[in-house]
N, C-alpha and C positions, 0 to 999 in steps of 0.2 A: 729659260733662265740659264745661266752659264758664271761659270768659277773660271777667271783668268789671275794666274800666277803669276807676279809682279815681281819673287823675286826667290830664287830657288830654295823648294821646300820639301817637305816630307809629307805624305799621310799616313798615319797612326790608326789603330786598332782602339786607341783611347787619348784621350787628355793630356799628355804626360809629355814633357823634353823626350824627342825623338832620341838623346843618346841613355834615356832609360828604357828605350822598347827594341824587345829584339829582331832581328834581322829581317826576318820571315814574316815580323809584322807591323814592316811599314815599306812603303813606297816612293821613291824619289818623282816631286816631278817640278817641271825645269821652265825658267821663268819665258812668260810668252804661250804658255800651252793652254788651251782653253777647254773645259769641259761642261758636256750638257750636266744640269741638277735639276730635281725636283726639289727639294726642300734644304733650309739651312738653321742651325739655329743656336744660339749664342750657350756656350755651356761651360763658361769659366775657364780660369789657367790660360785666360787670352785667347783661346780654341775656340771653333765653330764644330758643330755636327754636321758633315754634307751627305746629305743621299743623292748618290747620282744614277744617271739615265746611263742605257745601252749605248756606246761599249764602257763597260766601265774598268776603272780600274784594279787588276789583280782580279777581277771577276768580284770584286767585293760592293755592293753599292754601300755600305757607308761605312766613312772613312772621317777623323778629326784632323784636322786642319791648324797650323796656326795664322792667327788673322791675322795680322801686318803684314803677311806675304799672299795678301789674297786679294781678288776684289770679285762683288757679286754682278754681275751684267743681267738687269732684271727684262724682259719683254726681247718683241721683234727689233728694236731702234737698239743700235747697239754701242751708240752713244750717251742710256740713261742707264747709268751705273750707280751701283749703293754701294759707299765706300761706309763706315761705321762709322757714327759722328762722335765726339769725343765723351759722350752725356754716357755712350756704352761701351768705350774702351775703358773708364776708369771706374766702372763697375766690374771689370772683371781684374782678376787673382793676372801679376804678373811676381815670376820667382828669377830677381836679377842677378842669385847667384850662380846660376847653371850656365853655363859656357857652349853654344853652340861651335857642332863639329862637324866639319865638312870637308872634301867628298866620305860619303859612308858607303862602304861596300858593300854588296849583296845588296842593294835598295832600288838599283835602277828600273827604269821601264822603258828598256833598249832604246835602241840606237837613234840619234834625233835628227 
């Protein structure tokens, strides 16, 4: 299974607007980039939980995600992807006062 970013994003240490988590713990990463995962799992504030597979990122396997910037690419066919159907985006927590911020310094995960 694989996590391809659709549209550049952060991973977090928790659930929360990446411009309330500190530097050292979150990671930028950059649309088009694909990572191996074992497991994913929907945990509110519009986030997923990802545990991902070796190499992983920051050395961390798991890392929260916000899902409109994600998609899951489930088996070997890497054309059957599970985008989240709308029955489980409006079950989770969205907070449309917080103002995404970008580029964030210190987040990268070098040079692309």
């Amino acid at each position: 299974m694989k996590l391809k970013i659709l549209k550049n994003t952060v991973f977090k240490d928790r659930p929360i607007q990446s411009n309330q988590v500190a530097y050292n713990r979150k990671i930028s990463a950059y649309l088009g980039t694909e990572f191996e995962i074992e497991t994913y799992n929907f945990v509110g504030n519009n986030h997923i939980k990802v545990t991902f597979k070796d190499p992983r990122p920051r050395n961390h396997n798991t890392w929260y995600v916000f899902l409109p910037h994600v998609e899951i690419i489930e088996g070997d066919d890497l054309g059957n992807s599970t985008k989240p159907n709308q029955a489980d985006i409006s079950k989770l927590e969205v907070d449309s006062s917080l103002e995404w911020i970008w580029p964030m310094k210190g987040t990268s995960m070098g040079s692309r």
